[in-house]
Steps between C-alpha positions, in 0.01 A plus 500: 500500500552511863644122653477152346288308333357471200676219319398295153275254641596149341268240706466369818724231739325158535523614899378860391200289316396317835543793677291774377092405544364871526504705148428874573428687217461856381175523235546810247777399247618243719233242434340713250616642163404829406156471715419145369540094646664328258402110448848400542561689801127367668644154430779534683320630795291183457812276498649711803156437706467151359848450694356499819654875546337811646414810319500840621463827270591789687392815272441869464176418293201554616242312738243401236833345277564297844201391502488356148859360508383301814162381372677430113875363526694302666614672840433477819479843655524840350647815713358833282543849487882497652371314800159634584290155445597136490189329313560071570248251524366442880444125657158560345640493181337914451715724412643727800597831455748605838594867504804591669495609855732792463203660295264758666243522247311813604866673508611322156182570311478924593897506409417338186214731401716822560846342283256431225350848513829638504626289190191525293592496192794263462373183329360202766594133376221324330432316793465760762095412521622165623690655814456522859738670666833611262487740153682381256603781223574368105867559438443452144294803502720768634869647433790510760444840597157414624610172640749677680245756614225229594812316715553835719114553563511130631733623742378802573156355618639197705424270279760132419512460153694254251564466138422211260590459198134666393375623785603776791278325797425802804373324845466615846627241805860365570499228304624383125553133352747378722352605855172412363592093390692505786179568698256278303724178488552515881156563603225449278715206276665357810849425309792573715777773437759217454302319323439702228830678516618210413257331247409793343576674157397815359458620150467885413579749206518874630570709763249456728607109546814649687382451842442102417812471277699596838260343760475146317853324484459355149294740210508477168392835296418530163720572226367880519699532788834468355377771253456750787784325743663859565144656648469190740619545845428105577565271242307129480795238557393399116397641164336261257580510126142536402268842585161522656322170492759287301754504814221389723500206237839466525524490868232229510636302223812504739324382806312211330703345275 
């Protein structure tokens, strides 16, 4: 473990309460537990929204996930594939789907063909059918030598890559989950950079929440993280007692009552 952070989380300030209107929100064992919604986490996403707060999933999953989250629960925008798409409902009330400028899709889409030609073989997540523009390899599916391996090749072929805690997600652009909310909630979601630096909080579980759990002044991680505090470089400033799912619970429990 590399700086601080990372402390039991035991609740909220009445002023911390008041103060924090934007929830952003890892998916994949953060909200989820072990690939599945939970009743009592979707009804405290219900609760959260019925607040009055905002709702923003930011999430290595892929587009077509996004695009169910959106249309199904309780959120307001979805940012998928490490930053690639925000999916949100227009004035129209359709659902948009904004790709992010930094993305040359001619480029992107011939890099993409020759990694997965040169990785054939390694095991593709479940959902790769449902992605645009990243490959997402199963983590489950392969040992640490190849995991190692399929980390080098990433390099090797200019590619930014990031680990979940299922998933190794390869994309081409400069971007990742903190320069791409960063991007989406000053231009497309019009919220100023002090305003949600300082009304915002995020929730993650693994190692690919790092850039958020540093960029966003108050995060809260799940209770995996304290089981893998030594491999973190950037803690979240909390932990919560409960793992995927149940500390989301906890959080919101926290902030409502």
């Amino acid at each position: 473990m590399r700086g601080n952070g990372g402390f039991p989380f035991v609740g909220f300030t009445e002023e911390d309460k008041e103060r924090i209107q934007i929830i952003i929100s890892d998916v994949d064992d953060t909200i989820t537990k072990n690939g599945k919604l939970y009743p009592d986490v979707l009804e405290a996403m219900w609760r959260v929204k019925a607040s009055g707060r905002t709702i923003i999933l930011v999430t290595g999953g892929s587009v077509g996930w996004a695009d169910a989250y959106l249309r199904q629960w309780p959120v307001d925008a979805v940012i998928a594939e490490s930053g690639a798409v925000m999916i949100c409902h227009s004035k129209e009330e359709d659902v948009a789907h904004i790709v992010n400028p930094v993305i040359d899709k001619e480029e992107v889409f011939s890099k993409r063909r020759l990694l997965l030609e040169k990785t054939e073989g390694l095991p593709l997540s479940s959902d790769q059918c449902a992605r645009v523009f990243d490959i997402a390899y199963d983590k489950k599916k392969m040992n640490e030598f190849e995991i190692k391996a399929l980390k080098s090749t990433l390099t090797l072929y200019g590619a930014s890559w990031a680990e979940s805690s299922i998933h190794i997600n390869a994309w081409f652009g400069d971007y990742d989950k903190q320069k791409s909310l960063e991007f989406f909630f000053q231009g497309p979601l019009d919220i100023k950079k002090e305003e949600y630096m300082e009304h915002s909080l995020y929730l993650g579980d693994s190692f690919n929440d790092q850039p958020l759990f540093k960029y966003i002044p108050t995060s809260i991680g799940m209770h995996t993280v304290a089981e893998r505090r030594d491999e973190f470089e950037t803690l979240p400033t909390y932990v919560t007692e409960g793992g995927p799912g149940d500390g989301w619970c906890q959080m919101a429990k926290a902030l409502l009552d």
